[in-house]
N, C-alpha and C positions, 0 to 999 in steps of 0.2 A: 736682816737675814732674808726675809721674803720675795723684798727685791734683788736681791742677790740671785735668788732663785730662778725670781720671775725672768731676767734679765740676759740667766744663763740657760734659760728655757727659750728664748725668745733665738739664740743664737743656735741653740740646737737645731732647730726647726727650721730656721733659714738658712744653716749650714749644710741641712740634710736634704734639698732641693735636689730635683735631677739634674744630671750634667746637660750641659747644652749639648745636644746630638750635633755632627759635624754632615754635611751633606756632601753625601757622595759626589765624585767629580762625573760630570759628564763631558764624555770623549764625542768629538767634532769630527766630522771625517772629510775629507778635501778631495778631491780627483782630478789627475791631472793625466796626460798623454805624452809620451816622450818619443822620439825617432832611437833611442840608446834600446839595447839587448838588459833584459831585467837584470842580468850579473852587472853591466856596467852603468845600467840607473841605481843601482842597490851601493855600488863604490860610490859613487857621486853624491850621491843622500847623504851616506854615514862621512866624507869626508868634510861636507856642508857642517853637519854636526856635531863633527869633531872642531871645526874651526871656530864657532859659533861661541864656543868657550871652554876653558879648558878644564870644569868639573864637567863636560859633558862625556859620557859614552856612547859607541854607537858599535853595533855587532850585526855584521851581515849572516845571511843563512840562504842557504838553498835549500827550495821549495820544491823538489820534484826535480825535471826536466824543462819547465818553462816557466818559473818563477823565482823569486828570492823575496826576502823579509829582511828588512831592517828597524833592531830594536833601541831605540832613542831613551837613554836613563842620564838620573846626576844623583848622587847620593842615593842609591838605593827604589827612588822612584823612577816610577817611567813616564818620562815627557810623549812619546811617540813611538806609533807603530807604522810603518810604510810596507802595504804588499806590492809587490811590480808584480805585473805576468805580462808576457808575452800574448799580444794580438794581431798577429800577423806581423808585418815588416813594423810593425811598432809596439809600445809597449802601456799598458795601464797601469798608473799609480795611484793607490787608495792611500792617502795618510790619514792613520786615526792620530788624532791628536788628545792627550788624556790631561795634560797639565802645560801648560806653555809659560817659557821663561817670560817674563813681561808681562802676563794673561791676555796675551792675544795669539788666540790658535790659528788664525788663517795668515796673518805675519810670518809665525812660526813652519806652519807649512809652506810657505812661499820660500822662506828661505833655505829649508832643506830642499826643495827644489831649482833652486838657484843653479842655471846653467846645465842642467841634467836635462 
């Protein structure tokens, strides 16, 4: 019986261990320069991303007067966030990248920028 005990004490204890903590993802951010109006870099992203695979979503949004957002998900998480603004005759894209299919975020930002 003691070892019984010992045995079932031995699994409580090693049972009762903290959970392994999961590390925060850290978001990458890319910058690129496009000749495209932030509305028609913002189609171009989100349609890059919709091709890319088909659990992917992408949702444009308008930013004001001289920007747009496009948010990159699949299943509930977000792959990607891309702001465009308007700088002058041309246009700055920030893509944060938070999770990248493959684990490669500068891949992944490349190809949402594909042809944009």
């Amino acid at each position: 019986v003691s070892g019984m005990l010992t045995l079932l004490l031995i699994i409580v204890v090693y049972g009762c261990g903290e959970a392994p903590v999961r590390k925060p993802k850290v978001a990458e951010r890319f910058i690129y320069e496009t000749g495209q109006t932030p509305y028609s870099a913002a189609i171009c992203i989100a349609r890059n991303a919709r091709r890319s695979s088909e659990a992917i979503q992408a949702e444009e949004r308008l930013l004001g007067d001289s920007s747009t957002e496009v948010v990159v998900r699949s299943g509930g998480e977000t792959f990607a966030v891309a702001e465009v603004v308007r700088e002058g005759v041309k246009s700055r894209v920030s893509i944060r990248v938070i999770q990248a299919p493959g684990d490669d975020p500068r891949g992944f930002a490349q190809l949402l920028m594909t042809n944009c």
